[in-house]
KOLNUNU-938491 format. One line per field, with one value per residue (C-alpha): residue in three letters; z, x, y; residue number from 0. Coordinates in nm, 4 decimals, decimal comma, padded with zeros to 6 digits, m for minus. Each point is the difference from the previous one (the first is absolute). Layout:
<sites>
zamar: ALA / ...
up: Z / ...
east: X / ...
north: Y / ...
vexvo: NUM / ...
</sites>
This chain:
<sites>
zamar: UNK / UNK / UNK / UNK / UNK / UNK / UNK / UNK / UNK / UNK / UNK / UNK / UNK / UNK / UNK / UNK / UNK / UNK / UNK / UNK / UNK / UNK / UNK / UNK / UNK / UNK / UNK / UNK / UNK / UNK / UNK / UNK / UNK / UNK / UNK / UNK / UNK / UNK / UNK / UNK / UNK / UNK / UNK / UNK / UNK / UNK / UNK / UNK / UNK / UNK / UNK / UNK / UNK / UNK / UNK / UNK / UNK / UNK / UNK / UNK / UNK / UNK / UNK / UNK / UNK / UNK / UNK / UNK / UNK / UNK / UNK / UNK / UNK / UNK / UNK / UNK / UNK / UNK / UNK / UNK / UNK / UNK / UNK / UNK / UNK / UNK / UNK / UNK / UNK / UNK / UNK / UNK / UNK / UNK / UNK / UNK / UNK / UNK / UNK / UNK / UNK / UNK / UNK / UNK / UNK / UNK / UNK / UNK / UNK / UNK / UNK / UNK / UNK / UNK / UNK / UNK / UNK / UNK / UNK / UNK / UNK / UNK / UNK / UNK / UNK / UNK / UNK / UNK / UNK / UNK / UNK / UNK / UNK / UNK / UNK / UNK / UNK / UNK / UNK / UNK / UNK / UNK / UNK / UNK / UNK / UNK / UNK / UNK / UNK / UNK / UNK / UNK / UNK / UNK / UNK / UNK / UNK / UNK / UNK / UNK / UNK / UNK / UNK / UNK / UNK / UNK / UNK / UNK / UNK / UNK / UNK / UNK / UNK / UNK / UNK / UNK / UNK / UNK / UNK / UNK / UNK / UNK / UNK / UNK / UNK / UNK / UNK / UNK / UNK / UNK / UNK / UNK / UNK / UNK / UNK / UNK / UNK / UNK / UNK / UNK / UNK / UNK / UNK / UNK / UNK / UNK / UNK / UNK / UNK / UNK / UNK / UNK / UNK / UNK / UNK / UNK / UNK / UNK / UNK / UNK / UNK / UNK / UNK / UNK / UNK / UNK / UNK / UNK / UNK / UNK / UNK / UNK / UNK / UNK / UNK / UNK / UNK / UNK / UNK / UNK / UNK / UNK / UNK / UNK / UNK / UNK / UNK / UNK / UNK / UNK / UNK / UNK / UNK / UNK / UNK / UNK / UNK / UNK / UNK / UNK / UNK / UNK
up: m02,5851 / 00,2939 / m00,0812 / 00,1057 / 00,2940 / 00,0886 / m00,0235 / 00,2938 / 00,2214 / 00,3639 / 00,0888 / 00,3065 / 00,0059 / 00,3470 / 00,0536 / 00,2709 / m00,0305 / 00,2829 / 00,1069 / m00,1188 / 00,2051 / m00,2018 / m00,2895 / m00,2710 / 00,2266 / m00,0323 / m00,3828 / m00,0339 / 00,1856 / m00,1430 / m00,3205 / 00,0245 / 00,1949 / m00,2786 / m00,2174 / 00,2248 / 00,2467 / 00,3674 / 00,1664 / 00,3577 / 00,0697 / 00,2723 / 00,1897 / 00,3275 / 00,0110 / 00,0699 / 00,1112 / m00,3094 / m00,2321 / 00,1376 / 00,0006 / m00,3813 / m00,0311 / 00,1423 / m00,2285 / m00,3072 / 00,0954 / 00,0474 / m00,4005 / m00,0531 / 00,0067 / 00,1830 / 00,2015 / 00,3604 / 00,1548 / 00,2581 / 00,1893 / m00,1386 / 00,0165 / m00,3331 / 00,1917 / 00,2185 / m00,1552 / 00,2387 / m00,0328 / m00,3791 / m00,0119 / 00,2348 / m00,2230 / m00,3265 / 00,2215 / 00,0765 / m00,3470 / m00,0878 / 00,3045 / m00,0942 / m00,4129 / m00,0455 / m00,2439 / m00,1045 / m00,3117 / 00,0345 / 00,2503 / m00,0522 / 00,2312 / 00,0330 / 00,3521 / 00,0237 / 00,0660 / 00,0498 / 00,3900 / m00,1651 / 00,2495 / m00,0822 / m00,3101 / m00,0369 / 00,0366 / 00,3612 / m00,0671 / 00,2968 / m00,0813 / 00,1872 / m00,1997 / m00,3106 / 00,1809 / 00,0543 / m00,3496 / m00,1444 / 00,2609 / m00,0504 / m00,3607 / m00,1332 / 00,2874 / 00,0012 / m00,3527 / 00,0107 / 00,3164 / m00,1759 / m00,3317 / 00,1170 / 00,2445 / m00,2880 / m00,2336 / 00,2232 / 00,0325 / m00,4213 / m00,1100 / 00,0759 / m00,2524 / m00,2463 / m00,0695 / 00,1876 / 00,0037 / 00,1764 / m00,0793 / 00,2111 / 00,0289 / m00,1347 / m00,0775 / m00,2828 / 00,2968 / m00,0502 / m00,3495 / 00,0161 / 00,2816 / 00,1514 / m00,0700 / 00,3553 / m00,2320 / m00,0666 / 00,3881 / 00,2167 / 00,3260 / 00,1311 / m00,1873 / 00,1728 / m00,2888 / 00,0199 / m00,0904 / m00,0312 / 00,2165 / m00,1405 / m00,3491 / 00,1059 / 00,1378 / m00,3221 / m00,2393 / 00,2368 / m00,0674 / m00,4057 / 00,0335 / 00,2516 / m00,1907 / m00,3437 / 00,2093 / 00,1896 / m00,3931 / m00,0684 / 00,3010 / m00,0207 / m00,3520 / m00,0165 / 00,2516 / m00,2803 / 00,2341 / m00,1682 / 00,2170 / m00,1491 / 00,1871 / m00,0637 / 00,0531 / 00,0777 / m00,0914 / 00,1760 / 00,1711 / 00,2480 / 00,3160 / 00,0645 / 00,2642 / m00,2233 / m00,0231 / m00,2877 / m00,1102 / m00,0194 / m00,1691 / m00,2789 / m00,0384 / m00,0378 / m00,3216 / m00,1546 / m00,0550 / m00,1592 / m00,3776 / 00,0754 / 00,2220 / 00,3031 / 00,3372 / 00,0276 / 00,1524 / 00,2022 / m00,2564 / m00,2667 / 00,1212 / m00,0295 / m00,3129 / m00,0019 / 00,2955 / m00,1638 / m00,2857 / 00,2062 / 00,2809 / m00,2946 / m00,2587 / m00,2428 / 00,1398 / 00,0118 / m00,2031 / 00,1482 / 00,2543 / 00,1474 / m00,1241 / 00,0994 / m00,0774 / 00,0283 / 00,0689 / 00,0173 / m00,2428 / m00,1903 / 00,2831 / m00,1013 / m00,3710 / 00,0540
east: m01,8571 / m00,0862 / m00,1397 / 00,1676 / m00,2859 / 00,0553 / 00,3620 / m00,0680 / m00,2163 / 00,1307 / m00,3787 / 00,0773 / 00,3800 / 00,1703 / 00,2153 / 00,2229 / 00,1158 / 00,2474 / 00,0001 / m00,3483 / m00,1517 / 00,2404 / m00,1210 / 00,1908 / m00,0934 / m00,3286 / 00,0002 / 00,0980 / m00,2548 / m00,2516 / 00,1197 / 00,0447 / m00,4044 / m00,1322 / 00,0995 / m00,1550 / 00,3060 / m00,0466 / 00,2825 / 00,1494 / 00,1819 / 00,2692 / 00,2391 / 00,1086 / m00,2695 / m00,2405 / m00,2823 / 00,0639 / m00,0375 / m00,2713 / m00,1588 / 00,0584 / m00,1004 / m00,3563 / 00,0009 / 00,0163 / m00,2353 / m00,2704 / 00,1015 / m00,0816 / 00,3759 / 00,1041 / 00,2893 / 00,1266 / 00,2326 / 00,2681 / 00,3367 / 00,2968 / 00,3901 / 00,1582 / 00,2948 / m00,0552 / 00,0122 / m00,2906 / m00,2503 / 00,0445 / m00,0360 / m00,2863 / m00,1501 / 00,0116 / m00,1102 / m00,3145 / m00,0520 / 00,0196 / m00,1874 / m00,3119 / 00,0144 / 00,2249 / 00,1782 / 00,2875 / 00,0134 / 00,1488 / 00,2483 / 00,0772 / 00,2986 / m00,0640 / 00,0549 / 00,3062 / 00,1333 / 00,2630 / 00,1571 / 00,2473 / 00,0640 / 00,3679 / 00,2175 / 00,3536 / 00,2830 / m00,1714 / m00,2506 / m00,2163 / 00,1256 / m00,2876 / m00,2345 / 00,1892 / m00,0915 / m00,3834 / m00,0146 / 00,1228 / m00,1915 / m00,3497 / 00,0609 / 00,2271 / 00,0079 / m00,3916 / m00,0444 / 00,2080 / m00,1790 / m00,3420 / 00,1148 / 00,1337 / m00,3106 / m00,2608 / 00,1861 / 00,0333 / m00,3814 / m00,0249 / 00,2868 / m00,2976 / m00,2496 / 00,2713 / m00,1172 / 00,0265 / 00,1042 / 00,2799 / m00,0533 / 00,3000 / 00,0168 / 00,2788 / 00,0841 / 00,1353 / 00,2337 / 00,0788 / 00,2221 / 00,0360 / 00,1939 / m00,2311 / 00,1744 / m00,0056 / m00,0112 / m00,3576 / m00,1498 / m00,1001 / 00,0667 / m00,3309 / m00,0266 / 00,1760 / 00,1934 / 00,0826 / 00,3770 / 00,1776 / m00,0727 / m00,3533 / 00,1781 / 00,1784 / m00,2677 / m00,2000 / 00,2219 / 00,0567 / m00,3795 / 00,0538 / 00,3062 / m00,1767 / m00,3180 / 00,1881 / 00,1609 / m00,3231 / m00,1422 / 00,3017 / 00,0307 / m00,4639 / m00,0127 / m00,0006 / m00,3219 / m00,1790 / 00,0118 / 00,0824 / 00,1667 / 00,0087 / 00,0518 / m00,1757 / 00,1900 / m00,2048 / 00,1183 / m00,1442 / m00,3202 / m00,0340 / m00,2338 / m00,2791 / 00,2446 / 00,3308 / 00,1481 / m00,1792 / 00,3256 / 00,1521 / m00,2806 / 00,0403 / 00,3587 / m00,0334 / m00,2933 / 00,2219 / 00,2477 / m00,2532 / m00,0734 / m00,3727 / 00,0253 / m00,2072 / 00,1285 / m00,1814 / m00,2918 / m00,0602 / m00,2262 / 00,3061 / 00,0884 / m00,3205 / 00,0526 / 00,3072 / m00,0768 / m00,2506 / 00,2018 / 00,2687 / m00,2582 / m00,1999 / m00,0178 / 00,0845 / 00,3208 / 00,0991 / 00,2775 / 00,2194 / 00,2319 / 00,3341 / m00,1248 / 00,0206 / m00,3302 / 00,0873 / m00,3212 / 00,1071 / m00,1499 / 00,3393 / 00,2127 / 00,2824 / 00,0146 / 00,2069
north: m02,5490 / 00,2579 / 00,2960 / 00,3313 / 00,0660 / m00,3645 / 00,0204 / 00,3111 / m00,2126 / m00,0303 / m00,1482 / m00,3183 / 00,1247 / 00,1002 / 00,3009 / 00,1321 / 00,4016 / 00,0576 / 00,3520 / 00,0222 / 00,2603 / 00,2144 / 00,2971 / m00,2895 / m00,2874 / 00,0973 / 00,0483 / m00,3255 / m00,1595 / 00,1778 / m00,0788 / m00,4156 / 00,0114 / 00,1952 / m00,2960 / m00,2579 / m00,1228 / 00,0045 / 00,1863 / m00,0318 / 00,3619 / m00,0348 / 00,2245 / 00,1345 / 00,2337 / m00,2707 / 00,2787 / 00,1896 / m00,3237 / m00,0913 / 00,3112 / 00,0348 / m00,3799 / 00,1210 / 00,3090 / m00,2318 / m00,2480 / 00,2482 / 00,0720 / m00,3845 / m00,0717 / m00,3720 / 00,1402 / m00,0994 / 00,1866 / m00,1184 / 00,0377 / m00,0986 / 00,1652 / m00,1291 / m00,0314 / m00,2740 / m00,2882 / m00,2160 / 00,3167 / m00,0757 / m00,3661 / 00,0344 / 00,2576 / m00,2229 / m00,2833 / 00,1713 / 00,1007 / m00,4107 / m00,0928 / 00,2391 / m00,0650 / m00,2990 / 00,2334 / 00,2727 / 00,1768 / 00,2943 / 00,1795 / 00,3876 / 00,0630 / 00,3428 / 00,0426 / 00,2888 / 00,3137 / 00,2780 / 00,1097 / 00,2389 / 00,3094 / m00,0064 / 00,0040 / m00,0889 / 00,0894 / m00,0013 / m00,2484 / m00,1929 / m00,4004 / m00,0795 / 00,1566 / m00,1839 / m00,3415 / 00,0811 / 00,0872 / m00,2793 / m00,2662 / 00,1613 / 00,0425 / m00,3124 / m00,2385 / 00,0477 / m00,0451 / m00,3990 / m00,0605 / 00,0575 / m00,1681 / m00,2950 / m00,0522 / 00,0424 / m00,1970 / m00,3247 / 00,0314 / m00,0027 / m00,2385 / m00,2883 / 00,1809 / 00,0063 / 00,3876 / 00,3089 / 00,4343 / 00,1325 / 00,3689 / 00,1995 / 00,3893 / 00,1754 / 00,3808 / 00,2401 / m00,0159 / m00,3540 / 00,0871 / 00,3625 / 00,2380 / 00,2670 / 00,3698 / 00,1613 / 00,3567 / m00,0567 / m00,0284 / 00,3094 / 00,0146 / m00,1012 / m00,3213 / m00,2978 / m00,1577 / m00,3856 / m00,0303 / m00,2736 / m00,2412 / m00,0037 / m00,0142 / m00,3221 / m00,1979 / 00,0756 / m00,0645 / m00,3476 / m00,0659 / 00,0410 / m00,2891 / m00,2059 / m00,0283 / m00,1136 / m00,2352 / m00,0989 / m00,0628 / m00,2029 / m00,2705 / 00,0103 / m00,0294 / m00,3838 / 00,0321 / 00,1847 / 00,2828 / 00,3947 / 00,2860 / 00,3035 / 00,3871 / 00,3076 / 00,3283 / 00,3025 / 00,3143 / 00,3340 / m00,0496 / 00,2204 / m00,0274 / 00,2895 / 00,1452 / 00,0113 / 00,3458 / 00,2002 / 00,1432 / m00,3314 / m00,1680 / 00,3156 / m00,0796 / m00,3402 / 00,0467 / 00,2284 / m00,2654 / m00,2851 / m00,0195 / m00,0460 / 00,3065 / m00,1022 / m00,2016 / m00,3618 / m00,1475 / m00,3085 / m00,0989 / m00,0088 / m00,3323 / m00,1881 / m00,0582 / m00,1361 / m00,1950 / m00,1871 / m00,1018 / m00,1714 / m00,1897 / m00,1094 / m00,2104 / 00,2402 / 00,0437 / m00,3726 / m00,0237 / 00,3177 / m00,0698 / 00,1307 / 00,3815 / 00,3432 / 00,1573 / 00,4479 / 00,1698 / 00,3774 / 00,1705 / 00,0324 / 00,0951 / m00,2161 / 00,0731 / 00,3142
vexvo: 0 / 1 / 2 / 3 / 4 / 5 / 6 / 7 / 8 / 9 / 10 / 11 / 12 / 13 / 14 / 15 / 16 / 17 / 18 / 19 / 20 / 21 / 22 / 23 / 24 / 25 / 26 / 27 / 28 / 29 / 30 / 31 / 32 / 33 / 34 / 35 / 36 / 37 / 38 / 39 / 40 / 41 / 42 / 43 / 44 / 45 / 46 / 47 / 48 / 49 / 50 / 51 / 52 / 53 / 54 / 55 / 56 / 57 / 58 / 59 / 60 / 61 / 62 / 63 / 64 / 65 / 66 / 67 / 68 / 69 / 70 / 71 / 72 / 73 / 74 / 75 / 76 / 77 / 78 / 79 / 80 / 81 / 82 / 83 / 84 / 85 / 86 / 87 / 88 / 89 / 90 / 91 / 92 / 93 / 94 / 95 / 96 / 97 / 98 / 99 / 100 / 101 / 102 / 103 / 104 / 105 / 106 / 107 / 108 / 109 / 110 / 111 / 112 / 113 / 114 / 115 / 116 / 117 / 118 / 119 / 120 / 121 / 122 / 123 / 124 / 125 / 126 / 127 / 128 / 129 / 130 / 131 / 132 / 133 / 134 / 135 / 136 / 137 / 138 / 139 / 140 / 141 / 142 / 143 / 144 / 145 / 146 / 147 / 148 / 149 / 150 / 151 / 152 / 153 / 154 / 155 / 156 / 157 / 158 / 159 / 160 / 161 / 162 / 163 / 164 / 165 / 166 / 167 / 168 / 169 / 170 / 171 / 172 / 173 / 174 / 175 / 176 / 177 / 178 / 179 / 180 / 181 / 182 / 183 / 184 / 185 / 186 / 187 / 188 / 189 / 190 / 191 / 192 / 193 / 194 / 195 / 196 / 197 / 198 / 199 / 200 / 201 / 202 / 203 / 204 / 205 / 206 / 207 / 208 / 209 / 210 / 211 / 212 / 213 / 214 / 215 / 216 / 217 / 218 / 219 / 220 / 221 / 222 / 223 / 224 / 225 / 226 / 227 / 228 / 229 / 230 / 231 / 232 / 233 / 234 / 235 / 236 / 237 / 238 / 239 / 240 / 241 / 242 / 243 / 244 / 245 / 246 / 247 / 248 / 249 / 250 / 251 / 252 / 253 / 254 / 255 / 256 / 257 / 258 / 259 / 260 / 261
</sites>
């Protein structure tokens, strides 16, 4: 039987973090090279993953960072295909490439804006899964960790956002809660593979430049009575790309400080 620091271990395992030079993205890979994995961060940004790639090595981290859009299916495939070529192994995929392009709401919403959302976010997210996962059906093993949202089971009250803080809507809210659905059904068509999916859903972490009034509304309304960290998610991270985590699959893991208890 595995001990509970053994159970942890990531040490000669091979990540991928999509959208890695990211605040979360970043988190993540932190989190996974801490415990001993080495980490390929990809996105469209490939200046700014590399950048952070080279910030993290210089911490003793093994991270590469490259270009990939999650939407394009052959910069995926080429992506995990690197990631095989260099260490003949895949371990772990967090699909957290994503994002929001809401400028307009309905009943005069942008249906453009509706379609970027939902590419970047869900389209992105089965692109990356389905990559990764061909690559660890052979090893019989393997992580599908997707990125969901309080957003991906709960409406956003448009009530509780000033003026100055660009709210996501509902287009965001549809591609997330498409991630939550996707991923259960990702665990239930892998699961013979021996491979888990599971999705994290943030709640309120705010960036350094959110809107200080915003940020104050939003702690008022969690139990714990402060807005999130990047660093809330390492933890559950490591559960689900380990060992530790390697009889969960198909679940929704809510890390929001109590945000959706109300």
């Amino acid at each position: 039987m595995k001990s509970i620091q053994q159970l942890f271990d990531l040490t000669g395992r091979t990540a991928i973090v999509t959208g890695g030079g990211t605040h979360l993205g970043t988190a993540f890979t932190e989190a996974l090279c801490d415990l001993g994995a080495k980490v390929y961060i990809a996105s469209r940004r490939a200046e700014l993953c590399e950048q952070v790639a080279e910030s993290l090595r210089g911490r003793g981290m093994d991270v590469i960072g490259l270009g990939c859009d999650v939407t394009n299916e052959a910069q995926v495939d080429a992506l995990v295909e690197r990631v095989m070529n260099d260490t003949g192994r895949l371990d772990i995929a967090v699909c957290n490439a994503g994002g929001s392009f809401t400028t307009s709401y309905p009943p005069n919403a942008d249906i453009d804006e509706f379609r970027q959302t939902l590419e970047i976010n869900l389209t992105g997210t089965y692109i990356t899964a389905q990559s990764a996962g061909r690559a660890m059906i052979p090893a019989k093993r393997g992580s599908i960790i997707t990125l969901g949202s309080i957003a991906s089971t709960l409406s956003m009250d448009p009530r509780i956002y000033n003026s100055e803080f660009k709210r996501s809507g509902p287009p965001y809210i549809a591609a997330k809660g498409g991630v939550l659905n996707l991923t259960r059904a990702m665990a239930a068509e892998f699961g013979e593979h021996g491979i888990t999916a599971n999705c994290i859903s943030p709640g309120q972490i705010p960036r350094d430049d959110t809107n200080k009034a915003q940020v104050e509304t939003f702690r008022k309304m969690i139990p714990l009575q402060r807005t999130g960290l990047s660093q809330d998610l390492k933890g559950t991270v490591a559960l689900l790309a380990s060992d530790a985590g390697a009889w969960i699959t198909g679940q929704e893991f809510r890390v929001d400080g109590g945000w959706s208890i109300w």
